[in-house]
C-alpha positions in Angstrom: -96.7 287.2 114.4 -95.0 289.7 116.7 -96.2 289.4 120.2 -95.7 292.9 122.6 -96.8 291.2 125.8 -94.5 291.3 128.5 -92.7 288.0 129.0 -91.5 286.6 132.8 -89.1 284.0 133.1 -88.7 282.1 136.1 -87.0 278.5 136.3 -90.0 276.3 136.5 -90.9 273.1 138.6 -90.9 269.6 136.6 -93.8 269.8 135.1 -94.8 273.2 135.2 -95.6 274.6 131.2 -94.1 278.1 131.5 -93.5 280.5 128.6 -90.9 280.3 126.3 -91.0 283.1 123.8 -94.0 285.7 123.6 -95.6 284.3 120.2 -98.0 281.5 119.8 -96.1 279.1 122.0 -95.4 277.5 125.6 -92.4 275.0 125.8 -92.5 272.3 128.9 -89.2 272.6 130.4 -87.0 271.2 133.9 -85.3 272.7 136.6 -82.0 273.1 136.8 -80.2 270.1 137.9 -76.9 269.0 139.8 -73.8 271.0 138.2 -72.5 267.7 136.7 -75.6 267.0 134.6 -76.9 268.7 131.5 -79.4 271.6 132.7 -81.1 274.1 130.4 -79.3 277.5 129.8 -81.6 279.9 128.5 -80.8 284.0 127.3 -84.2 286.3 126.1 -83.1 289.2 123.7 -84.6 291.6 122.1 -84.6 291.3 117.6 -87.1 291.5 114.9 -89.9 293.3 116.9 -90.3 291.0 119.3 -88.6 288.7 121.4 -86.1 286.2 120.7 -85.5 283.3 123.3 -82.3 280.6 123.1 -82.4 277.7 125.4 -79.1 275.2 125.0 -79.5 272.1 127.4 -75.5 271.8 128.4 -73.0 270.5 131.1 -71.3 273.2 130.8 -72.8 276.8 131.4 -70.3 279.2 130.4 -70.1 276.8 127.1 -74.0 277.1 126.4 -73.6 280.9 126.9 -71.1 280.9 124.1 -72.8 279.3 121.6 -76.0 281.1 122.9 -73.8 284.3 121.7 -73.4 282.8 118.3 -76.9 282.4 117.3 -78.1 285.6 118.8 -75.3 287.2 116.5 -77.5 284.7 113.8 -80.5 286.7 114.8 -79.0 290.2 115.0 -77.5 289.3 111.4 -80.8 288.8 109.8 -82.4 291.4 111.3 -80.0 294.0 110.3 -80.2 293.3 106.6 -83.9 292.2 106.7 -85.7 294.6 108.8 -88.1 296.8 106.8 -88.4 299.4 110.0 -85.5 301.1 108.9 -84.4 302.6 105.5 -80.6 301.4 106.4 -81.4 297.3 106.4 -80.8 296.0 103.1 -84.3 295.7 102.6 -84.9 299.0 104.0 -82.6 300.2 100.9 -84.7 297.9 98.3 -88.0 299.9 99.8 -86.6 303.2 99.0 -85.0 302.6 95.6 -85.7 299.6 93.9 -88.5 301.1 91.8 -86.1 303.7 90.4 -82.1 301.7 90.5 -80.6 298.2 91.1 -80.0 297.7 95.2 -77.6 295.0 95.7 -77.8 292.8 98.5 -76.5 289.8 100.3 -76.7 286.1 99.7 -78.8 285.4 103.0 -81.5 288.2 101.6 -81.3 287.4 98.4 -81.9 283.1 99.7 -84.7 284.5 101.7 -86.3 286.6 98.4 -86.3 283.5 96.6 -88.2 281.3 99.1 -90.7 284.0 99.5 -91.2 284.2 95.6 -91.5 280.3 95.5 -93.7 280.6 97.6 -95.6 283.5 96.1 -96.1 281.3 93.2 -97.0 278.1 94.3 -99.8 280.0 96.5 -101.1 281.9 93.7 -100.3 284.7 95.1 -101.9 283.8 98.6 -98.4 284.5 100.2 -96.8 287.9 98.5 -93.9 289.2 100.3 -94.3 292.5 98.5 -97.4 294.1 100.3 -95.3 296.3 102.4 -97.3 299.4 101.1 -100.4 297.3 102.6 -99.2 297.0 106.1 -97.6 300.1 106.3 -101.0 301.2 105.4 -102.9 298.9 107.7 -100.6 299.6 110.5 -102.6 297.9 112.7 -100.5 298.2 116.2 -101.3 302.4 116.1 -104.7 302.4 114.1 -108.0 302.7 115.9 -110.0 303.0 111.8 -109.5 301.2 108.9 -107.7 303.5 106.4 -109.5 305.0 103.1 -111.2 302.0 101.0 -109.7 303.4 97.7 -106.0 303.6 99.4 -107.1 299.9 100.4 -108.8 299.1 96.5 -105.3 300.1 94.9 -103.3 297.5 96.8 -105.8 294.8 96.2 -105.3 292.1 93.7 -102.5 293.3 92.2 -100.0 290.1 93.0 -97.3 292.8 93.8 -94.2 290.2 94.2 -94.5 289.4 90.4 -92.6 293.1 90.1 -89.6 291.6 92.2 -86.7 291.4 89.8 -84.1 289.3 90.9 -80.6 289.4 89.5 -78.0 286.9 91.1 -74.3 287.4 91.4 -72.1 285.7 93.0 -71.8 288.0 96.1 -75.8 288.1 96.3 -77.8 289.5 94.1 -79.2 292.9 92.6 -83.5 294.2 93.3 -85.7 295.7 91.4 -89.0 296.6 91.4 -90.9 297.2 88.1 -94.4 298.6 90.5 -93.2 301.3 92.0 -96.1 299.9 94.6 -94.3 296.8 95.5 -92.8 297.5 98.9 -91.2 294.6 100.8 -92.3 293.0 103.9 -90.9 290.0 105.4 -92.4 289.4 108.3 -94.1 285.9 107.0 -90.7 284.4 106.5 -88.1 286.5 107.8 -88.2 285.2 111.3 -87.9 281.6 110.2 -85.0 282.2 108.7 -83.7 283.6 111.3 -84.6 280.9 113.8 -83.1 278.4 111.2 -79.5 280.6 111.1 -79.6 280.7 115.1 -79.9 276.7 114.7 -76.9 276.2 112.5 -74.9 278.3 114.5 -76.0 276.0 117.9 -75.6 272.8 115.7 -71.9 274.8 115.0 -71.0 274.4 117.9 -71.7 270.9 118.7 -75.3 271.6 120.7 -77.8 268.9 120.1 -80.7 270.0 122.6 -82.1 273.0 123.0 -84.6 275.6 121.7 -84.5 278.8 119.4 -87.9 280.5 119.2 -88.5 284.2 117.8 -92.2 285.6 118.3 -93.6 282.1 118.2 -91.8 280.7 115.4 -89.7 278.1 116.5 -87.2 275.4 116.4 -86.0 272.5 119.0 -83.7 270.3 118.8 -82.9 267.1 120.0 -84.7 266.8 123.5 -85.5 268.5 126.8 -83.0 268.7 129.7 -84.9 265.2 131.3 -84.7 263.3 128.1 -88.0 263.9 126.9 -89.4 265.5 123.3 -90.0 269.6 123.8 -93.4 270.1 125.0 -95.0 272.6 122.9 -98.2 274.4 123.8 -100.5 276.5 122.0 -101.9 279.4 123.2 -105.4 279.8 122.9 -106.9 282.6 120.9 -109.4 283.8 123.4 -106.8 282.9 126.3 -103.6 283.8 125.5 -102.4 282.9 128.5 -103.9 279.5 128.3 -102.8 276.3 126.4 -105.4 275.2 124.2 -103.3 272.1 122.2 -100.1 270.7 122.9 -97.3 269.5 120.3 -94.1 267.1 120.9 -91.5 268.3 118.8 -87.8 267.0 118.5 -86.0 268.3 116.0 -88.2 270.1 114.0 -89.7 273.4 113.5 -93.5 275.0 114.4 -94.5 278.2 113.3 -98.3 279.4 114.5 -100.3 282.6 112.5 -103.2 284.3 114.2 -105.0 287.1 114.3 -105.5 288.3 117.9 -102.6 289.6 119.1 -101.9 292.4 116.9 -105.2 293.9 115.7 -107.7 297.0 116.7 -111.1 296.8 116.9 -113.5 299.4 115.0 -117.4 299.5 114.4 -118.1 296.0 116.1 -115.3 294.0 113.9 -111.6 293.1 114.4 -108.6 294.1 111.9 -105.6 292.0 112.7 -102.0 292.2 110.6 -102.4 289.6 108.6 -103.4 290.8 105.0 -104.9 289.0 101.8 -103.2 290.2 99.0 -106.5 289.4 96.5 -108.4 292.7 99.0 -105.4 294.0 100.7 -107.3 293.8 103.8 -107.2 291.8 106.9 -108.2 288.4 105.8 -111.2 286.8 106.6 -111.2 283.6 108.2 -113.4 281.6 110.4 -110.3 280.4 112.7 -108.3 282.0 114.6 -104.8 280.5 114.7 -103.2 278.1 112.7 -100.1 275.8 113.1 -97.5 274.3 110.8 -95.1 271.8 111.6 -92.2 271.4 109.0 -88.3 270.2 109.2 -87.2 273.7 108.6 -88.9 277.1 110.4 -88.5 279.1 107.2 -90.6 277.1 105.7 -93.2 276.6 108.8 -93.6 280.5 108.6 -93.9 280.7 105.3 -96.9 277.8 105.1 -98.3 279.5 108.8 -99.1 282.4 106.5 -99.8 281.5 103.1 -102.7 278.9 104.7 -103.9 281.5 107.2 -107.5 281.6 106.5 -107.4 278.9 103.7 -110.0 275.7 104.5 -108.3 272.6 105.0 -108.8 271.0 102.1 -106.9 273.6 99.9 -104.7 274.2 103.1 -103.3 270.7 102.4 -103.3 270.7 98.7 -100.8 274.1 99.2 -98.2 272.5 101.5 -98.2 269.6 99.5 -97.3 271.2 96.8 -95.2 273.9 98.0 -93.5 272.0 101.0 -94.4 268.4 101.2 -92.1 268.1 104.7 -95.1 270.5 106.3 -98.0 269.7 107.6 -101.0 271.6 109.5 -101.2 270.6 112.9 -103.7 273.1 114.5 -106.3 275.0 113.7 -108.2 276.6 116.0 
């Protein structure tokens, strides 16, 4: 869900919609007030491939900043150990080893590994946080073809996260792979967990309204700066720049998936990032974007991409089992 389109912040008028974050998502927002009331402090940075955006509504600036620092340091945290750009992130370590030695890693990526697998399962394998060989092969933000159809046939199917061994120990846990083409990706959870770490550190230190949001998934809490729920748009998939539905959140999480922001076009078609593991191709679907509300953002990313493409009947009969606090709220 990683958005590279340059982002403007301004500070808008009452009720002006303006952009808050670069994924799938607007947020309706206030201007800043007198000094003496509660205004919105906001700080963009950049983590996980995209953008990551903290807005703390506060009396007290240089107190918002702080705890501002303490979730970014949230964000930073994650993305160190669970980046898969890098062979140095713990997961960058799994990718290289794994299928030959034991990597041991941390109790946050080991939490994160076993969500993912949870929800591997209950998906049927819809949701397989293990097709890093797939995207590294789809690579669709530098392609202009489709790759090879046999490298494509040996990927597909194969329900890749059932060779994720996971060992626990009390400082974590210990990886292994038993396919040596299991790779791990977790860009359709990793970010929620982030967004949810960033949350905790806010709630930490005592804030109850604001907004964390990384690529489009995202959290708010409490209320906007005039007392009112967050006002969440979402972008249209033809319109990006457009708001096609709007959401009230408070205190909860939304996490959109969608195919046309990060995709190339070849031979008349479009071949976006998000992968099937039953073809190890782009999946097919006849919407666009889909959005999942849930009480946590891990698991509103998770249930963004496992449903991706799903129809709504088995759409619903997934989150119900998997997350019964989720529920799909667009799909356009």
């Amino acid at each position: 869900m990683d958005d590279r389109h340059r982002l403007t912040l301004r500070y808008p008028s009452r009720r002006e919609v303006i952009a808050l974050g670069v994924g799938a998502f607007v947020v309706a927002a206030v201007p800043f007030a007198r000094s003496r009331r509660a205004r919105l402090v906001r700080r963009t940075v950049p983590t996980m491939g995209t953008l990551g955006e903290i807005g703390v509504v506060h009396r007290d600036p240089q107190y918002a900043h702080a705890a501002i620092d303490a979730a970014i340091e949230q964000l930073q945290m994650v993305e160190r150990r669970m980046t898969w750009f890098t062979t140095t992130s713990e997961v960058g370590r799994v990718n290289q080893r794994a299928a030959v030695d034991a990597v041991p890693v941390s109790r946050p990526t080991l939490e994160v590994l076993e969500e993912a697998l949870r929800w591997a399962e209950s998906s049927h394998g819809a949701f397989d946080p293990c097709l890093g060989r797939a995207t590294a092969l789809w690579d669709v933000g530098h392609r202009s073809m489709p790759p090879a159809a046999d490298a494509v046939r040996q990927l597909a199917g194969r329900r890749l996260y059932r060779a994720l061994d996971l060992d626990h120990r009390a400082d974590g846990g210990r990886i292994r792979f038993t396919d040596a083409d299991a790779s791990l990706d977790l860009g359709g959870i990793g970010k929620g967990y982030a967004v949810d770490r960033a949350v905790a550190a806010l709630r930490e230190w005592g804030i109850t309204n604001g907004l964390v949001n990384v690529g489009g998934d995202l959290y708010a809490l409490g209320t906007s700066e005039d007392g009112d729920p967050w006002n969440v748009g979402i972008r249209s998939p033809w319109e990006p720049d457009r708001v096609a539905e709007k959401l009230e959140v408070g205190d909860g999480a939304v996490a959109t998936s969608g195919d046309y922001l990060q995709y190339f076009q070849h031979g008349g078609g479009r071949f976006h990032h998000l992968l099937d593991p039953a073809t190890g191709a782009p999946r097919q679907a006849r919407i666009h974007s889909v959005t999942v509300r849930a009480d946590a953002c891990m698991t509103a990313d998770a249930a963004a991409t496992a449903v991706f493409g799903m129809e709504s009947p088995a759409a619903t009969r997934l989150l119900r089992r998997a997350a019964p606090d989720a529920q799909l709220v667009s799909a356009i």
